[in-house]
C-alpha positions, 0 to 999 in steps of 0.5 A: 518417210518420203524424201523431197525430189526436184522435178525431172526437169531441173527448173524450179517451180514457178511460185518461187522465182516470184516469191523471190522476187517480192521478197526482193523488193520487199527488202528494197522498201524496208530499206528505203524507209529505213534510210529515211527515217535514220536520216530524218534523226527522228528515232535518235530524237525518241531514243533522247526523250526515253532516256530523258524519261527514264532520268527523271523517273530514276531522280523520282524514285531516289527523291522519294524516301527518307534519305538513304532507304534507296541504297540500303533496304536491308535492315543493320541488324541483317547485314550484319549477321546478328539475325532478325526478329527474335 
């Protein structure tokens, strides 16, 4: 098994300094359009309009069936220990 040695000289090599700086400035942009989209209040806008959504599809759902068979979809008969069918 081999183990990992620096060079002899002790600087790194050169690919990573310039790696270090593109992830560098990488970070810098996605910060900066991060900071804009946070202050253009548009994803709090998509966070309302998903809970409004999901609002209407939970009233939907409920609305759907006779009343009641959201709550309960066991049967009486089961939830109350006397067994199915038979």
């Amino acid at each position: 098994m081999r183990s990992f040695r620096p060079p002899q000289g002790g600087s790194p090599p050169v690919p990573l300094p310039a790696l270090l700086h593109a992830t560098h400035l990488l970070g810098l942009a996605l910060g900066s359009a991060l900071g804009r989209l946070r202050e253009s209040g548009a994803a709090a806008a998509r966070m309302f309009e998903r809970a409004e959504e999901q609002a209407l599809l939970l009233r939907m759902t409920r609305d759907r069936g006779p009343k009641g068979a959201g709550v309960r979809a066991t049967p009486a008969r089961v939830r109350d220990g006397r067994g199915g069918r038979g």
